[in-house]
TIGURO-821891 format. One record per residue (C-alpha): residue in one letter; chain; x, y, z. Coordinates in Angstrom, 2 decimals. Example, Ala and Ser with C-alpha at 12.3 -4.5 7.8 and 13.67 -1.06 7.14 Angstrom:
PT   nulum   miti         X         Y         Z
PT       a      A     12.30     -4.50      7.80
PT       s      A     13.67     -1.06      7.14
//
This chain:
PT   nulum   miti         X         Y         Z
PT       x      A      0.00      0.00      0.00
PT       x      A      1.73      3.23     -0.80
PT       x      A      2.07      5.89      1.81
PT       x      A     -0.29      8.46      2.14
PT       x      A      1.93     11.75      3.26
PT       x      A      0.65     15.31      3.91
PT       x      A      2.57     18.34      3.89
PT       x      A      0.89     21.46      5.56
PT       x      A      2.32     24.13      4.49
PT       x      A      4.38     24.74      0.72
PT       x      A      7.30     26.65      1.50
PT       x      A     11.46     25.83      1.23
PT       x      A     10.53     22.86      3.89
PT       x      A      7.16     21.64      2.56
PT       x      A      8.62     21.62     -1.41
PT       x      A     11.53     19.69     -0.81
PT       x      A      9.89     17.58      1.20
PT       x      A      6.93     16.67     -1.11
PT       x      A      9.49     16.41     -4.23
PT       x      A     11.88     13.56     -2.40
PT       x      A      8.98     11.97     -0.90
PT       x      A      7.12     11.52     -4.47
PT       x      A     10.65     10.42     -6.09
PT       x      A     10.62      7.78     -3.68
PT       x      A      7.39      6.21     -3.82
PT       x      A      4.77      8.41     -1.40
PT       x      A      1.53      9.50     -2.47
PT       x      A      2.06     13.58     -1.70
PT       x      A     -0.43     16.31     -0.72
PT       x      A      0.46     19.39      0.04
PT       x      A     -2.09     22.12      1.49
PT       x      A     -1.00     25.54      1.25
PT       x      A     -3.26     28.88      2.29
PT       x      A     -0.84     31.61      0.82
PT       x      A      1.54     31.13     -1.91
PT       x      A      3.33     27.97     -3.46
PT       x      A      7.13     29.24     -2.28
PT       x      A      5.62     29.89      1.01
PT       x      A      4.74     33.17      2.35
PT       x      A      7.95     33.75      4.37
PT       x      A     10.10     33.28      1.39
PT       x      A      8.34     34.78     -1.31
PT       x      A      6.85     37.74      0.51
PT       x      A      9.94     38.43      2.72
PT       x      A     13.18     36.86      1.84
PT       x      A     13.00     37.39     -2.35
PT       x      A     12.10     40.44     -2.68
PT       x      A     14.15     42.40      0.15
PT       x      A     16.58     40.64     -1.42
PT       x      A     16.16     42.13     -5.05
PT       x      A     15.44     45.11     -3.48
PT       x      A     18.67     44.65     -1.62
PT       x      A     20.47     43.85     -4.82
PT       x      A     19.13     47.32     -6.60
PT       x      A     20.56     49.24     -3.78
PT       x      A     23.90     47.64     -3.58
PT       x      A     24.00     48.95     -7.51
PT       x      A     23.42     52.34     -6.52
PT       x      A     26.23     52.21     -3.79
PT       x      A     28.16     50.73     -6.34
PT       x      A     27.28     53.59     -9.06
PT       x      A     28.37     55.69     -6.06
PT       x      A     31.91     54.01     -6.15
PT       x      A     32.69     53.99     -9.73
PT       x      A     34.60     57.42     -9.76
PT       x      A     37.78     55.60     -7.84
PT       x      A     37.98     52.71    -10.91
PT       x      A     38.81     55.48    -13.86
PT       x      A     35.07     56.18    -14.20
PT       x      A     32.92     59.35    -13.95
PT       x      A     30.92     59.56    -11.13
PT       x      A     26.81     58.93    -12.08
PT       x      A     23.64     59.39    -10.20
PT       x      A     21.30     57.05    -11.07
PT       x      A     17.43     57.30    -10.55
PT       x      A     15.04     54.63     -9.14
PT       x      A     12.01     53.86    -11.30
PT       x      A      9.71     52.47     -8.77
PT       x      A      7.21     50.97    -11.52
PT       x      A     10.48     48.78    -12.76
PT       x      A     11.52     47.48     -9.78
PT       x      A      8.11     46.67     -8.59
PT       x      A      8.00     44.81    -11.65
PT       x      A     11.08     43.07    -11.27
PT       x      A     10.19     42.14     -7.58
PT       x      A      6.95     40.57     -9.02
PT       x      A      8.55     39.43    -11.68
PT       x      A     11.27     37.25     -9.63
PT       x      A      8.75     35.89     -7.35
PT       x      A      6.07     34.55     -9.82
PT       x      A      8.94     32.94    -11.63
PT       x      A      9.70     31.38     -8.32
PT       x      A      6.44     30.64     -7.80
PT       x      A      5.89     28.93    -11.24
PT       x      A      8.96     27.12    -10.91
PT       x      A      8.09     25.56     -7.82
PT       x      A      4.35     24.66     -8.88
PT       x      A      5.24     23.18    -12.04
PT       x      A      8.01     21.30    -10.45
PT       x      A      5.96     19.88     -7.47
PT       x      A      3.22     18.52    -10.04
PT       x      A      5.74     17.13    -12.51
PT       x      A      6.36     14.70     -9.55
PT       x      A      2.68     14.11     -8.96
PT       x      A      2.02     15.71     -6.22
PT       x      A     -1.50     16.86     -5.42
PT       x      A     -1.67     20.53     -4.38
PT       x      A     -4.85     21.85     -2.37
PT       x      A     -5.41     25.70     -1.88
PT       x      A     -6.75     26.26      1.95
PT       x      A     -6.40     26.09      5.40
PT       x      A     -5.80     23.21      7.07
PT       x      A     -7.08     22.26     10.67
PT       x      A     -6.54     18.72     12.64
PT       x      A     -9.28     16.64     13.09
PT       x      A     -7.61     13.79     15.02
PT       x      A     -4.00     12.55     14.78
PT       x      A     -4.75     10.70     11.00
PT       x      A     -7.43     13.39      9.88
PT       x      A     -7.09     16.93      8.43
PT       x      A     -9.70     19.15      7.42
PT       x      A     -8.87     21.54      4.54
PT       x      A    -10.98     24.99      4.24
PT       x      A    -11.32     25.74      0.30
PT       x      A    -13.19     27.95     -1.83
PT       x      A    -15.69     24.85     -2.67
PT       x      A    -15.83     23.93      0.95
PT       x      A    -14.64     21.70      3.67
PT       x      A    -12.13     18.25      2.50
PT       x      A    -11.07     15.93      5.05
PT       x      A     -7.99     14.36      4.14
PT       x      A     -6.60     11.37      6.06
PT       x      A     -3.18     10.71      6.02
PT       x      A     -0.11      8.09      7.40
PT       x      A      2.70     10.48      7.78
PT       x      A      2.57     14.51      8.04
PT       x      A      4.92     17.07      8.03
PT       x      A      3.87     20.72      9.36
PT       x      A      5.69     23.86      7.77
PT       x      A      3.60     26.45      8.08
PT       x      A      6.55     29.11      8.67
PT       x      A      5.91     32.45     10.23
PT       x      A      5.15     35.93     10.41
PT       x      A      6.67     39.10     11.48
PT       x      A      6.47     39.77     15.38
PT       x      A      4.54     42.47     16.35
PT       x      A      4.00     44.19     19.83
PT       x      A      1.43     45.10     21.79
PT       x      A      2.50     48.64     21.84
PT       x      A      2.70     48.83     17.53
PT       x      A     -0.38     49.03     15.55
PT       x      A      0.90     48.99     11.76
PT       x      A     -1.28     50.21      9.35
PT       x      A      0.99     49.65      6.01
PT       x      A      1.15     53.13      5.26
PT       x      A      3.67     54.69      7.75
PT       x      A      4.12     52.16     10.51
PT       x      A      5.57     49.24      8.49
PT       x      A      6.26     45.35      9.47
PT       x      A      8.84     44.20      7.03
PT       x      A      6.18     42.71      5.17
PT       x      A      4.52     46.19      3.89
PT       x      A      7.64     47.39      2.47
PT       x      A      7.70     45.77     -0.42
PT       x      A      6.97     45.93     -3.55
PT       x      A      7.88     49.44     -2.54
PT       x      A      4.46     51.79     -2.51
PT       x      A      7.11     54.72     -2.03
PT       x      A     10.50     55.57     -0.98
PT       x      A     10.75     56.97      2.45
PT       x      A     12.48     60.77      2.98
PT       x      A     13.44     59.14      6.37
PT       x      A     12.48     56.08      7.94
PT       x      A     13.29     54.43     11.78
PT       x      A     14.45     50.56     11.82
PT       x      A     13.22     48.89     15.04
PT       x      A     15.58     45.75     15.77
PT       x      A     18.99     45.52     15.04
PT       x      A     19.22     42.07     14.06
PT       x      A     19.81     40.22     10.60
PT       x      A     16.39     41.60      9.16
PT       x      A     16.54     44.97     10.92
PT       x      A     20.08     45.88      9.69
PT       x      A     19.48     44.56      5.91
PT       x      A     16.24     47.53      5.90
PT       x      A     18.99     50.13      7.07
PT       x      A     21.43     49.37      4.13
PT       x      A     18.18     48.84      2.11
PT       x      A     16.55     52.43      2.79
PT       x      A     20.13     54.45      3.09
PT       x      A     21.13     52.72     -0.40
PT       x      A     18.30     54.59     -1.90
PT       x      A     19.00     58.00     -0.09
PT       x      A     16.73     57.62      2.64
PT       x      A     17.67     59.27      6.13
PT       x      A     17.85     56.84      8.69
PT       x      A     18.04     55.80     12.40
PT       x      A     18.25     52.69     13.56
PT       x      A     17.25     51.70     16.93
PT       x      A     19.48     49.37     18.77
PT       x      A     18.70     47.56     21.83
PT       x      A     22.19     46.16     23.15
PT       x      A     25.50     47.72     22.99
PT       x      A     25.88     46.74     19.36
PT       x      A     24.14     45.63     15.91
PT       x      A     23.46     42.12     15.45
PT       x      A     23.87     41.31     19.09
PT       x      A     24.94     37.80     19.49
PT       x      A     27.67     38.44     16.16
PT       x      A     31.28     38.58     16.54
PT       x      A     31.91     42.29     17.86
PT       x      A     34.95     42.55     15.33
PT       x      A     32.31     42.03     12.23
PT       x      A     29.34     44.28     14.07
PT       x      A     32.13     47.05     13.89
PT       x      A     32.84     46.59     10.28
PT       x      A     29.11     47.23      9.70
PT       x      A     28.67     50.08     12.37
PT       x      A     31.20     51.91     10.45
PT       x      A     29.91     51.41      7.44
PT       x      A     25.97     52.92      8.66
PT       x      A     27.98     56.02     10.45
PT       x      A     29.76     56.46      7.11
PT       x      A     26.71     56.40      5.25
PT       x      A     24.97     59.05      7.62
PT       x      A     22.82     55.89      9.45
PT       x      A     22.62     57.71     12.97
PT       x      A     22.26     54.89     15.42
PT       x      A     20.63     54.85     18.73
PT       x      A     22.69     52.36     20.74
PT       x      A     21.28     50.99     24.42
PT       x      A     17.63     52.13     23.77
PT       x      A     14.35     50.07     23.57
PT       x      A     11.19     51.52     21.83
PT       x      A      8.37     51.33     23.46
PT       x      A      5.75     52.95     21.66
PT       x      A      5.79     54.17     17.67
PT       x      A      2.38     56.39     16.29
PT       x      A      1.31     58.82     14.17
PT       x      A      1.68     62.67     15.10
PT       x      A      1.10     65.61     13.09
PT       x      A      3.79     68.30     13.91
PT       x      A      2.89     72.45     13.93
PT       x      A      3.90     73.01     10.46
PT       x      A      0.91     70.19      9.79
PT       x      A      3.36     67.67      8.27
PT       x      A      2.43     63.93      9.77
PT       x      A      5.78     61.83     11.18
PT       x      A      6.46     59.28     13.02
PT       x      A      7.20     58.91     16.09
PT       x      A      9.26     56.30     17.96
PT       x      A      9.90     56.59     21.58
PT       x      A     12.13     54.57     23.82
PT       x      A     12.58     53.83     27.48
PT       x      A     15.23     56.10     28.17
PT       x      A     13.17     58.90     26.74
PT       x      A     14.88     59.63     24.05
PT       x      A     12.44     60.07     20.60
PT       x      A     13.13     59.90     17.22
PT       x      A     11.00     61.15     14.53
PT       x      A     10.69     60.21     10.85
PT       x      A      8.32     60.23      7.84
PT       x      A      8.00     56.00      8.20
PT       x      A      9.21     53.48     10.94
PT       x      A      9.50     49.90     10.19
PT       x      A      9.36     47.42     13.01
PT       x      A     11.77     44.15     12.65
PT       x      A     11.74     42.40     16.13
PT       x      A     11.71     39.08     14.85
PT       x      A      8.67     36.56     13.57
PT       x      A      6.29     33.92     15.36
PT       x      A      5.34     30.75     14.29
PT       x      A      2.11     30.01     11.89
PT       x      A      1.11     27.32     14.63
PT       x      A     -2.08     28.85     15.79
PT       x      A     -5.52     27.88     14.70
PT       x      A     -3.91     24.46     13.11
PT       x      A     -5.61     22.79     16.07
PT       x      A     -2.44     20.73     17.32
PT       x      A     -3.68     19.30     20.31
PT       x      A     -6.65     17.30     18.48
PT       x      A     -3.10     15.24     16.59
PT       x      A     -1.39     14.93     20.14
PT       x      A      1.25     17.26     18.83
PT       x      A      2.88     19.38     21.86
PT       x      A      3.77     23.22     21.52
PT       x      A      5.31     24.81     23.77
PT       x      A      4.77     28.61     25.09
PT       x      A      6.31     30.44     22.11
PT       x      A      4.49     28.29     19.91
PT       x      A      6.70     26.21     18.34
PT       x      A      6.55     22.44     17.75
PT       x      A      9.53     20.75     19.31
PT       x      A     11.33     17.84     17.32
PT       x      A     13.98     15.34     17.63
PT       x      A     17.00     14.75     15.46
PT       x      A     14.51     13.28     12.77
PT       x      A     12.08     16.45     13.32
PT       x      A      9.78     14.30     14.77
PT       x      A      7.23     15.98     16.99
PT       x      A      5.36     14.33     20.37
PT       x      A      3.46     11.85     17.98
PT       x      A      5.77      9.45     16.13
PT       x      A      4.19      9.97     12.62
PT       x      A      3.53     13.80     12.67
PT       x      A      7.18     16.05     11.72
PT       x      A      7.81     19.53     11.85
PT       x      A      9.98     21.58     10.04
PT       x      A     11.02     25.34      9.25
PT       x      A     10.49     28.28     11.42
PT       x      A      7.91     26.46     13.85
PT       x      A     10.69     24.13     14.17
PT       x      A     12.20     26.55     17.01
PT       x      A     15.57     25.85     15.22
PT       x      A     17.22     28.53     12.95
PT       x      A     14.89     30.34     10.54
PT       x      A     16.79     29.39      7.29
PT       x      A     15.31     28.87      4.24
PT       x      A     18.63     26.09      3.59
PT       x      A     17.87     24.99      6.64
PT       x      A     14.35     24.52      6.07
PT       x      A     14.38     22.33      2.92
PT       x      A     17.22     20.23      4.36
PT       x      A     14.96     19.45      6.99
PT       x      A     12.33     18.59      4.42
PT       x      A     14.67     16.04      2.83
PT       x      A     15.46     14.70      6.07
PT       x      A     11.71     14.08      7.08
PT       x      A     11.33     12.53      3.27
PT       x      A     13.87      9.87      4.27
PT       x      A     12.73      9.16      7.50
PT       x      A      9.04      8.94      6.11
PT       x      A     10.04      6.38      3.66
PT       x      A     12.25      4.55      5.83
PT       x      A     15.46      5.95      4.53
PT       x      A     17.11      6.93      8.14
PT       x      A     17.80      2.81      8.40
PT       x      A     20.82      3.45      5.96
PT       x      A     23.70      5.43      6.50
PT       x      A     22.24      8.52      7.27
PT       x      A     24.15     11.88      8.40
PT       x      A     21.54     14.04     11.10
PT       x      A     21.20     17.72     10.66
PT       x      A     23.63     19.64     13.00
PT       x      A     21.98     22.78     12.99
PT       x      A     25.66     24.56     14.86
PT       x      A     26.89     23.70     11.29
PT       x      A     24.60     25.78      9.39
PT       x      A     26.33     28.83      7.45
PT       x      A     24.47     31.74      7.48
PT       x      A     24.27     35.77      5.48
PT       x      A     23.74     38.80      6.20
PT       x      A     22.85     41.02      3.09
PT       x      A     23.87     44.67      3.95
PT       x      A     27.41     46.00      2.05
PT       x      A     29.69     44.79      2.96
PT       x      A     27.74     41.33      3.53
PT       x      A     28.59     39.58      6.57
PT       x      A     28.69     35.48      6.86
PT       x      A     29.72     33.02      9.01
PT       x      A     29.58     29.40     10.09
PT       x      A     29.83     26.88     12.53
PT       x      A     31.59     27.72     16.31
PT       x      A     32.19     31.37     16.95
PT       x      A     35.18     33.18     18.69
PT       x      A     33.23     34.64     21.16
PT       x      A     31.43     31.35     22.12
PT       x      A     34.77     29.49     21.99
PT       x      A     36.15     31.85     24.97
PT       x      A     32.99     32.04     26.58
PT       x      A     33.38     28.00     27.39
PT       x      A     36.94     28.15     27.83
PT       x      A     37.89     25.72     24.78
PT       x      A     41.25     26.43     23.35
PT       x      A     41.14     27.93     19.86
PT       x      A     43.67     29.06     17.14
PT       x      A     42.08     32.33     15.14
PT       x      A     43.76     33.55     11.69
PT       x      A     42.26     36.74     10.50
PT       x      A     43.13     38.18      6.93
PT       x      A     41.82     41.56      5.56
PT       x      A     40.65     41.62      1.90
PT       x      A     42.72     45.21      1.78
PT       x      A     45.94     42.70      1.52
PT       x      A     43.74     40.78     -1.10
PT       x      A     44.81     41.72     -5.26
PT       x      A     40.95     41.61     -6.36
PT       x      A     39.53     43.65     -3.57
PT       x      A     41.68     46.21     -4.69
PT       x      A     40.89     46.21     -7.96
PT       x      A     37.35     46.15     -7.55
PT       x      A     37.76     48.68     -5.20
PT       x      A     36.35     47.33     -2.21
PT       x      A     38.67     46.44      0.36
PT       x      A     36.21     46.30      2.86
PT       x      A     36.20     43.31      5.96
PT       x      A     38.05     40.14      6.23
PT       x      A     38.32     36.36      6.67
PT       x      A     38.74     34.67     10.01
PT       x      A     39.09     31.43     10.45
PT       x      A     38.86     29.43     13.56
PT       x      A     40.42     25.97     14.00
PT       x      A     41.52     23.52     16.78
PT       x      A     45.23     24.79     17.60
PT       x      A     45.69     20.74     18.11
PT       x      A     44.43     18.88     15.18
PT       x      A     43.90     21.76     12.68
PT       x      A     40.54     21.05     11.72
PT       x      A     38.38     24.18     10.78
PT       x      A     35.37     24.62     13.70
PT       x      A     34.13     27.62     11.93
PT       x      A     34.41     30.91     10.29
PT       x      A     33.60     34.52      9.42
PT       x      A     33.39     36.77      6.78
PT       x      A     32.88     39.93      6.30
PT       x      A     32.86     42.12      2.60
PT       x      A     31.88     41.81     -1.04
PT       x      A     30.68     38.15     -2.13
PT       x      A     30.57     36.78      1.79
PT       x      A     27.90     34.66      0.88
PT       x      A     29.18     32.70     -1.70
PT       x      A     32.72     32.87      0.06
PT       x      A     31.55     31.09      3.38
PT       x      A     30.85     28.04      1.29
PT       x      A     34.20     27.20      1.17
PT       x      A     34.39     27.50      5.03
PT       x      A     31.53     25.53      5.62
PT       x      A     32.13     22.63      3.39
PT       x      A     35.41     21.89      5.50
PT       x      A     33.41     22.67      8.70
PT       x      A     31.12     20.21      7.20
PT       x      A     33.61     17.63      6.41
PT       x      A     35.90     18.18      9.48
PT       x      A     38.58     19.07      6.87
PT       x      A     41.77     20.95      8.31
PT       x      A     43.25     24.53      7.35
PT       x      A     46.16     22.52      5.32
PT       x      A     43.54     21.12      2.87
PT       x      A     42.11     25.30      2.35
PT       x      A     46.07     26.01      2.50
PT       x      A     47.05     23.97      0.04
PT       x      A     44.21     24.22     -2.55
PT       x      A     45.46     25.97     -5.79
PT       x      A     42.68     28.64     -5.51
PT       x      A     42.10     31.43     -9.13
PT       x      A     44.18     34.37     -8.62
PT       x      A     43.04     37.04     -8.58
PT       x      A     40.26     36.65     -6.50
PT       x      A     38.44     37.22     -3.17
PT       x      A     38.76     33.90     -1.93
PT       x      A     42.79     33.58     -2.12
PT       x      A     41.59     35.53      1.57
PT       x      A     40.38     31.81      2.98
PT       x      A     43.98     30.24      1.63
PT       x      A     45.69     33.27      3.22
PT       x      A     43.71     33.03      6.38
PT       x      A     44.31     28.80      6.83
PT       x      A     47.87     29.15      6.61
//
């Protein structure tokens, strides 16, 4: 009899899931309320992304007077890169769709509820479909956080979800939350000449980052006029209109200090899509935050029922996500039985998209003195690099952290242009347990970025 497997939920973890499962033999639903892509991904992660992308040009544009060029001032056309934006995500969207039901799988449009711990019932336009099932795997992602004391309203007071496509582009705006999503808005909004302050609750940005590559990016925001409001919490963010009769907004913090600007946009994090799926009816447990806890296999409190992506409690990854999904294929169809490597989610390389872009992987120096283990930590700057020079960017560096005993990489950091695709390299030998001496000794292109990572393993 061939397994009946549902997948709530059609984003990075549900697609990759459904895919592998139907290559291997399942019979595969997947129920999805928003968007094939999933919501998280196509609404927030693509297009800040391309947005990101069009104001990295301009910076770029801004740059191009120190390679022999004359200097140019290029315009935004907000119709193209709406249509761009759109454009990107519908071919994602397509892609996906077409992909899912080349494999056979079924795809329902609704909202999914639990009946028992083998019965869903699926909301549609033509009404209510119960669906029974042997095996399902729940990736319904999340959405943005948002405080009692906020009340968006998509025209001012933004959750990173209203700001794009882009309606307009802000005179000045106010970032609440200085983490991954909160910084990439404040190279966002300053790349396209908007004035901007950006709240920060701890001592630095991206609390919980190395301090050396916070301070790459701190001076990069000063440089850029960013005007950042270090050790203060908001607390409250409206709507005023001011005596001249011009309407701001107004973001006020616990130490009393206020800022005021035309928009603020709050990024304080996300929270799980678990409520109203009815959770308790399958046995599945959930704990205060609202997110499903799993094992190793991302198996929740009932033995049959997974969980995976950002209600998985575990990092909110889109790569992280769909490996999950092909782990939870395997172990569906019995795959785990072989030799089969678990997900170590401390191995997981991860970006941040401002300029310079920031990346890093596996243990951190911090973390490594924190619990007293013994570390060796090489550090090389791209300014003693040949190709950051010529592409004039010698922004940030490469550090590399290894075992001073063994030589075999624990993790790394990266900081400047290309991080993303340059932490790769670091994580496939954090992956592997390979050693600095097999980076060393690679015969890497020259020039180019990544003779940095040789450089820094020697």
């Amino acid at each position: 009899m061939t397994l009946r497997f549902l997948i709530i939920g059609g984003g990075p973890a549900g697609n990759v899931a459904a895919t592998h499962a139907a290559r291997l033999g399942a019979e595969v639903t997947v129920i999805e309320r928003d968007v094939i892509g999933g919501a998280a991904h196509l609404w927030d992660c693509i297009p800040s992304k391309t947005m990101i992308a069009t104001g990295a040009a301009i910076s770029f544009a801004h740059r191009i007077e120190g390679m022999g060029l004359v200097q140019a001032e290029p315009e935004v056309d907000v119709a193209s890169l709406t249509d761009r934006i759109e454009g990107i995500k519908n071919h994602m969207r397509d892609d996906t769709t077409q992909l899912l039901t080349s494999q056979g799988v079924r795809l329902v449009h609704g909202t999914a509820t639990f009946e028992s711990a083998h019965t869903v019932a699926v909301e549609t336009r033509s009404g209510t479909e119960l669906i029974e099932f042997d095996a399902c795997l729940v990736a319904t992602g999340s959405r943005p956080r948002i405080p009692d004391w906020c009340h968006p309203d998509g025209e001012r007071i933004l959750t990173t979800r209203d700001c794009y496509p882009p309606k307009v582009f802000p005179e000045s705006v106010t970032v609440v939350g200085s983490g991954v999503t909160g910084v990439e808005f404040v190279h966002m909004f300053s790349s396209f000449g908007a004035k901007v302050t950006l709240v920060v609750s701890r001592q630095q940005v991206l609390p919980g980052k190395d301090p050396e590559v916070a301070a790459v990016l701190e001076e990069d925001f000063l440089q850029r006029g960013v005007k950042l409001l270090m050790g203060a919490r908001a607390e409250s963010i409206e709507r005023e209109t001011n005596e001249d009769g011009v309407e701001q907004v107004v973001v006020r913090c616990d130490d009393g200090r206020v800022v005021r600007s035309s928009h603020a946009v709050l990024a304080i994090g996300s929270v799980p899509n678990t409520d109203g799926l009815n959770l308790e009816a399958a046995g599945v447990l959930v704990d205060r935050g609202g997110y499903v806890p799993i094992n190793h296999h991302c198996v929740t409190s009932q033995p049959h029922i997974y969980a995976a992506g950002d209600i998985s409690g575990k990092l909110p990854l889109s790569s992280v996500a769909s490996m999950q999904g092909r782990k939870v294929a395997e172990h569906v169809m019995g795959l785990h039985t072989r030799d089969h490597r678990h997900l170590d989610y401390d191995k997981a390389a991860s970006a941040i998209f401002t300029e310079p872009e920031i990346a890093d992987v596996g243990l951190a120096e911090a973390d490594a003195f924190a619990t007293g283990r013994k570390i060796r930590v090489t550090k090389v700057p791209f300014s003693a690099t040949p190709k950051a020079l010529i592409n004039h960017d010698s922004r940030g560096f490469v550090k590399i952290i290894s075992d001073p005993a063994t030589g075999v990489v624990l993790g790394g950091s990266i900081v400047g242009r290309h991080a993303a695709e340059l932490i790769s390299v670091i994580a496939l030998a954090v992956t592997a347990n390979l050693k600095v001496t097999d980076i060393a000794e690679s015969l890497l292109v020259h020039p180019a970025l990544s003779e940095a990572l040789a450089e820094a393993s020697d």
